[in-house]
N, C-alpha and C positions, 0 to 999 in steps of 0.2 A: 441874618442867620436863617432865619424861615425863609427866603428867596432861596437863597444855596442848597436848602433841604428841598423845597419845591422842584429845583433846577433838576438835582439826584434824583427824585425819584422817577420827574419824565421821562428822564432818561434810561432810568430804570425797566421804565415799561414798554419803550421805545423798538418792536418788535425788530429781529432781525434774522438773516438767512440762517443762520447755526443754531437758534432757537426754537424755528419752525423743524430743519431735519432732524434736531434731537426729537421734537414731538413725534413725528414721522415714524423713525427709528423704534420708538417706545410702542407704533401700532393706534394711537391717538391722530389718526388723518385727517378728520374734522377740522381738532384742533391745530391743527398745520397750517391748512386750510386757509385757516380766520388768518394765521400771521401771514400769508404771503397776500393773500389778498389785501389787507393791511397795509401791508407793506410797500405794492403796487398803489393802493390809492395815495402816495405821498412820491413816488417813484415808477414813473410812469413807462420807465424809459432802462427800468434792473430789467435787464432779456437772463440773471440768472437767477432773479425771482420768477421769473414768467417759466422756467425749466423746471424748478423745483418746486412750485405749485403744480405744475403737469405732473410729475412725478408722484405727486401725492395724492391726486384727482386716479390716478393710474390705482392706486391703490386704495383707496374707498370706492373704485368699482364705478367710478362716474366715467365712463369711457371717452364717450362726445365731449361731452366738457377739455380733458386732458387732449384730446386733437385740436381743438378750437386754440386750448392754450399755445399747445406745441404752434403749431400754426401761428402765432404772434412772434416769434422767434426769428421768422424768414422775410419780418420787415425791417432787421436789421442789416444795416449796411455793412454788417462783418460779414465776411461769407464764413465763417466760424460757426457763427450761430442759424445761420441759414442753413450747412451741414447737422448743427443739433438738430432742427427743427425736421426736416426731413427721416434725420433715422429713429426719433424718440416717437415720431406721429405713425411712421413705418410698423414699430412694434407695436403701437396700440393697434391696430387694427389684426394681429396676429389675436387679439387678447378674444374679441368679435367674430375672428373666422375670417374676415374680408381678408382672404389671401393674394387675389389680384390688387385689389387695393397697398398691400403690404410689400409684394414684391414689384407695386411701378415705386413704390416711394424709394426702396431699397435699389431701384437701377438709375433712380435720381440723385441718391445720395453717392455712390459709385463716379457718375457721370459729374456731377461737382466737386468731390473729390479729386478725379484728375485733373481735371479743370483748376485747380489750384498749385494742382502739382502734392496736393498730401498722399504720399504713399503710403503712409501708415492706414489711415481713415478710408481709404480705395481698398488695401485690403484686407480690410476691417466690414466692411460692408458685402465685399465679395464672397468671403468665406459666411457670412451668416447669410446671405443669400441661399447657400449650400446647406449651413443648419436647416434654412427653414423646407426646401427641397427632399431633404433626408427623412424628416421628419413627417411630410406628407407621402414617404414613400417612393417619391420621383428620384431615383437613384440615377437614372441616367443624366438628367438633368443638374441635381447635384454632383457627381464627378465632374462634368465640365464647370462648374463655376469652381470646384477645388483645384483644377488644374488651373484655371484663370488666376486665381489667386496665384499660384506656385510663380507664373509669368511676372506676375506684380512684385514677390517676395518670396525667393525659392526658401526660405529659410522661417516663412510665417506658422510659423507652432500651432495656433488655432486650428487653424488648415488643416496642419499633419492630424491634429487631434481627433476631428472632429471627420476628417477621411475614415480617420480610425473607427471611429463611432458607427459611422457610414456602414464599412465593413461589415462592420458588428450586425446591425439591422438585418445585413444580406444574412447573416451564416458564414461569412467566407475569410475562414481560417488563415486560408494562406495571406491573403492582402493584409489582416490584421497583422499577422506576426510580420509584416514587411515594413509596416507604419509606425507599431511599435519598435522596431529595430532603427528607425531613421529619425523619431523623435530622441533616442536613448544616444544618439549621434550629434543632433543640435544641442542636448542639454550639455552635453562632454564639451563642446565646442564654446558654448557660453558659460562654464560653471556655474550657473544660476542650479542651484540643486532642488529648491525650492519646485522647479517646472520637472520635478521626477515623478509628481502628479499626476500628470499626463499617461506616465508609462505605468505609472500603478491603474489608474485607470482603464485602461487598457490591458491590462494583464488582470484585474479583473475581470472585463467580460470575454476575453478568451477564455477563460475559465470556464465562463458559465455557458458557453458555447460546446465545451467539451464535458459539461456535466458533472463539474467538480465545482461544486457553492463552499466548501470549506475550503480548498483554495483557492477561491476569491474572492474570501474574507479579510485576510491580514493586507493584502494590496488595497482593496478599497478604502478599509479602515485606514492607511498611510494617506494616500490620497485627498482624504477627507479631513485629517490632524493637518494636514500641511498646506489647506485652503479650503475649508470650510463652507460649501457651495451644495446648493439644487441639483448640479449636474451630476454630483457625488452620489449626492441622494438618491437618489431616482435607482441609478445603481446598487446602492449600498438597499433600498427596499427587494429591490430583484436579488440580492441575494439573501435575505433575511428569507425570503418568500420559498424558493430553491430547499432554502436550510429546516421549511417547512416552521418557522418560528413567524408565525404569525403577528402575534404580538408587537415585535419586534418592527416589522416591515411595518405595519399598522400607526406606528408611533413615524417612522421616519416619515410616511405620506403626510400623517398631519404638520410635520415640521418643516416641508417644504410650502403648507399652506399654508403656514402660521407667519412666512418669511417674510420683512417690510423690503427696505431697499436690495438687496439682494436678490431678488427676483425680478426688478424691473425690466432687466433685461432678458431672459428666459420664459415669456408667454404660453410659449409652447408648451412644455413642463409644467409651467402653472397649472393652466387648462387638463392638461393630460392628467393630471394628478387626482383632480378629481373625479374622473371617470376610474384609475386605476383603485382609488379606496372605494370608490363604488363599488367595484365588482370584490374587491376584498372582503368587504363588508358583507357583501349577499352571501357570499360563499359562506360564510361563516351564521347565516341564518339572519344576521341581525338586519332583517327586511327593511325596517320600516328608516333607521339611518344609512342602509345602504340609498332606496329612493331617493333622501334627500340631497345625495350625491350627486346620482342621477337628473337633477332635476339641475342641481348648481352649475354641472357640466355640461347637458344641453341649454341653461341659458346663455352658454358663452357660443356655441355652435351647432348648438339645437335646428336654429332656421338660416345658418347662413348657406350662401351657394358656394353647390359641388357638395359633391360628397368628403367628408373629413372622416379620420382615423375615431374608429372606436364609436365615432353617434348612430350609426344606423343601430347597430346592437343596444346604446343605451335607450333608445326611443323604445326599442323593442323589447325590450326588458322593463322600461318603464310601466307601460303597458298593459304587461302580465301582474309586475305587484299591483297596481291601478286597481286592475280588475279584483283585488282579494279585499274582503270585506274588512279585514283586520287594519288596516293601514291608514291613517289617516294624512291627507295630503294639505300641505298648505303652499301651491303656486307661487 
């Protein structure tokens, strides 16, 4: 009897993958940590222990570490995980700044991807080539990996989405309401009504492009009840912000930093997020937790090469609170 009880409980403790992401999930990354690591010392050869300990390293902010993981990934013989290993190592280096580094990994993954013939995962890689393009402002450069995409899958939703967003960036009215009028065509087309997301989305920030934040409230809000996402977010503070309810915007910023798996793949936004409560916070006096902002979001792109969105201003604003005797810094 005490054998069989014995037997239970090893097995009891016998660490396993759904174990570690619930830890993950709950924000305990440490503790995640210990199980996959764990895990691997018994299993040498789990490539989707080796993922989701990167994933978790990704979020206790060990950056190096989670590339080194990712990178264990592409000595498997499946070219499966070889594709993992490439676009999860791709975005850690977005989390760093290392944008060159981020987009050869991203024309690698692209490039293996055809090479297998995975259409889905080609333009999958291609369109967030474009996110990340958009996002550093290279608009020219991101419309042509949108259209690339379009070549791969005229019908890829991301694409349309995120051309939309594109738009958005520029000001330009007209191409927004073109994009949202072509995704509200594929959704008709696949009744997935669920992807009507997208179009609220976007009908949101045409809104706020025409200077109407009230309505671009009830769209967001749908948007965001109907997939519950960062991208949402980001949005739904811009217009909290617009509606001048501080507050409000102030709570969503911290909710997209509070975010565990969810976020792993939106770096960009991560990082942005905390320069954008930085400046919310100054605005609003509260100096000394604004800095701390400032300080979290140049340590992600503080010193990397090229200039990036939003850091020369936080360096520069760092600076000036620096310089106030009131403030105390802790690097």
């Amino acid at each position: 009897m005490l054998y069989w009880i014995a037997c239970f409980i090893a097995l009891a403790t016998v660490p396993d993958l759904e174990s570690g992401r619930q830890l993950r999930q709950e924000g305990r990354f440490e503790e995640a940590i210990e199980v996959f690591e764990e895990l691997l010392s018994t299993q040498p050869d789990n490539f989707e222990a080796y993922r989701e300990l990167g994933h978790s390293l990704v979020l206790a902010g060990r950056y190096r570490e989670a590339i080194e993981t990712y990178d264990k990934l592409a000595t498997s013989e499946d070219p499966n995980w070889q594709l993992e290993s490439i676009k999860w190592g791709g975005l850690t280096h977005l989390y760093l700044g290392e944008m060159e580094n981020a987009l050869a990994k991203n024309e690698g993954e692209t490039a293996l991807a055809r090479k297998m013939g995975n259409v889905t995962a080609a333009a999958r890689a291609t369109w967030y080539r474009g996110h990340i393009l958009t996002e550093l402002g290279q608009f020219g450069e991101a419309n042509s990996a949108f259209l690339e995409t379009f070549e791969i899958d005229p019908d890829e939703l991301n694409a349309f989405h995120l051309a939309g967003l594109m738009a958005a960036r520029q000001g330009d009215t007209g191409s927004l309401r073109y994009q949202i009028e072509d995704i509200q065509q594929i959704v008709r087309r696949s009744s997935d009504e669920s992807q009507m997301r997208r179009v609220y989305h976007l009908q949101a920030e045409l809104a706020l492009l025409q200077s109407q934040p009230k309505k671009a409230l009830p769209p967001i809000e749908k948007a965001q009840s109907l997939f519950p996402h960062p991208l949402y977010r980001e949005t739904l503070a811009r217009v909290h912000l617009a509606l001048e309810d501080t507050r409000a915007a102030e709570a969503v910023y911290r909710d997209i930093i509070s975010a565990t798996d969810e976020r792993l793949d939106i770096p960009l936004y991560y990082v942005k997020t905390l320069n954008a409560l930085a400046l919310l916070l100054d605005a609003q006096g509260q100096e000394e937790e604004a800095a701390s902002f400032y300080e979290k979001f140049l340590a992600y792109w503080g010193e990397a090469p090229g200039p990036l969105p939003g850091a020369a201003e936080a360096k520069a604003r760092l600076a000036e609170l620096r310089a106030g005797a009131r403030i105390s810094f802790h690097p």
